[in-house]
N, C-alpha and C positions, 0 to 999 in steps of 0.2 A: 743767595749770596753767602759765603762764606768766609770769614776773619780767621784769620789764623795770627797767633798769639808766639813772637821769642822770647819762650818764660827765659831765658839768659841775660838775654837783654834789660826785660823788665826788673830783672832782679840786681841785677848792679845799679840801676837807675833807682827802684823803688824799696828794696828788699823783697824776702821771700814772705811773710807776710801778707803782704799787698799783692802780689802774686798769685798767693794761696786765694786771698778772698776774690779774686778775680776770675779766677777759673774753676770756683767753687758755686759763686752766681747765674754762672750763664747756664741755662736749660737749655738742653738739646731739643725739647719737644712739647708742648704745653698742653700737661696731660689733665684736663678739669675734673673736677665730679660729675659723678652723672647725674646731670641736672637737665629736667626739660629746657630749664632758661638757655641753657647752653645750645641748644639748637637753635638757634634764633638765626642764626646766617644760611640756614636753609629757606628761608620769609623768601617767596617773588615766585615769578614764574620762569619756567624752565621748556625749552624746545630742546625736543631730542630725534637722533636719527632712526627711532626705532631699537627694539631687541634684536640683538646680533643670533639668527639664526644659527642652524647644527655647523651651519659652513662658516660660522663666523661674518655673514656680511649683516649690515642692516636690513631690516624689513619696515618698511612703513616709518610712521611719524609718531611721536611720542611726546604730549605735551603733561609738564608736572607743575603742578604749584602748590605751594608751603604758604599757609597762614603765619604770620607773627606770630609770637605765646603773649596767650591770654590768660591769666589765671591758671598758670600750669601747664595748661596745654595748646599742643600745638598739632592741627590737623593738616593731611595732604589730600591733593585727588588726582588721579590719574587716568591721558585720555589714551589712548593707540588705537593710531587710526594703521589700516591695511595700504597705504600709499595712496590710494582714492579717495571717494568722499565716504565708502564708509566706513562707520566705528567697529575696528573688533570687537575692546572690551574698554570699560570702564573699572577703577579701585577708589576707594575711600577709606583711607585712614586715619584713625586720632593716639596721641600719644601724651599720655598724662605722668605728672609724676605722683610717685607714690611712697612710703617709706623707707624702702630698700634701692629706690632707681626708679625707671623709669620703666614703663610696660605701655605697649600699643594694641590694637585689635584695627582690622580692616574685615573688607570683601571684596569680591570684583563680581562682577556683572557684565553679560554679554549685551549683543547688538540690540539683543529683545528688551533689555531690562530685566533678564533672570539671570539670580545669580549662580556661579559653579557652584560653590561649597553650601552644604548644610547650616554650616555655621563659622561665624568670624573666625580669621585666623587671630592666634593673637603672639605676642613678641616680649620681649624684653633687652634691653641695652644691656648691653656688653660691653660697648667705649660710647664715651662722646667725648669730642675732644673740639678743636677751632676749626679743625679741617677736616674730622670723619666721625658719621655715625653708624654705629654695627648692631644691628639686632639680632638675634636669634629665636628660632620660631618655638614656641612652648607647645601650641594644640593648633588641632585644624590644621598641619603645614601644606602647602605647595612648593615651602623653599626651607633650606636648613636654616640658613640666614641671609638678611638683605644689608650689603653696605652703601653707604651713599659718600663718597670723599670727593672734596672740592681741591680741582687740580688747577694747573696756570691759565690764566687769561680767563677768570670766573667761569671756568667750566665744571661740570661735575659729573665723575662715572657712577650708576646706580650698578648693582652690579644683584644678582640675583642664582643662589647655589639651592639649585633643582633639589627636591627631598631625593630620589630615586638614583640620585646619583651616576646614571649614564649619562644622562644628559648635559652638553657644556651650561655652561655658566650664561645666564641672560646677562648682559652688558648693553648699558645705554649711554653712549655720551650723550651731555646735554650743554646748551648754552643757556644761560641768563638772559632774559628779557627784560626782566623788571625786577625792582628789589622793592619791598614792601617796608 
């Protein structure tokens, strides 16, 4: 929704003044600290169509859930399935804060329960805001960065930029199930 404001108007009516502190208040964007707390509207579970293939379609099912923050942090896990009953991979991530922000580590694990990587990838926040969080990868990448923004009708695109950089961009819409 959008208000649009006739500083003309309000100014013969209010002075310029009043005017001023009026369109001096209103924030275009509610940009927070990066604070684990602030993550918290990520809490519940999330269904999703699957990672958008090289062709850009969905593949498989992709269910996500977010823990509430607890003392700081706040854990995700992550299932995708191949459209059948079985599971490609499994992830497990936790996200703590820290001094300077917020820094994460995960792993994923295949069908077996062995995981790809040697060792956790690990992240750090970039923004967190009401509506998006952006991390970018420090060690161990698979990805340059991962965003997760909540768009209309509680839904939210996870959105994942391949290290390697041929490759497109993993993109998952997801709907809300459940809120925690």
């Amino acid at each position: 929704m959008t208000v649009e404001i006739n500083q003309h108007a309000l100014r013969r009516v209010f002075g310029s003044v009043v005017t001023a502190a009026i369109v001096v208040s209103a924030p275009a964007h509610t940009q927070q600290p990066i604070s684990v707390n602030n993550m918290g509207w990520l809490a519940g579970e999330w269904i999703g169509d699957g990672r958008s293939g090289d062709n850009g379609s969905p593949t498989g099912i992709a269910r996500l859930y977010w823990t509430p923050v607890i003392a700081d942090v706040i854990s995700s896990t992550f299932t995708w399935h191949d459209g059948g009953d079985d599971h490609v991979h499994y992830a497990f991530s936790v996200f703590r804060q820290v001094e300077d922000g917020v820094e994460g580590a995960g792993i994923h694990y295949g069908a077996d329960f062995e995981t790809f990587e040697d060792a956790p990838w690990r992240f750090q926040a970039l923004e967190i805001s009401d509506t998006r969080v952006m991390f970018e990868c420090i060690s161990n990448c698979r990805a340059n960065s991962v965003t997760f923004t909540l768009l209309e009708n509680d839904a939210l695109e996870g959105r994942w930029d391949p290290v390697n950089g041929s490759d497109p961009d993993w993109i998952t819409r997801y709907r809300r199930v459940s809120i925690q």
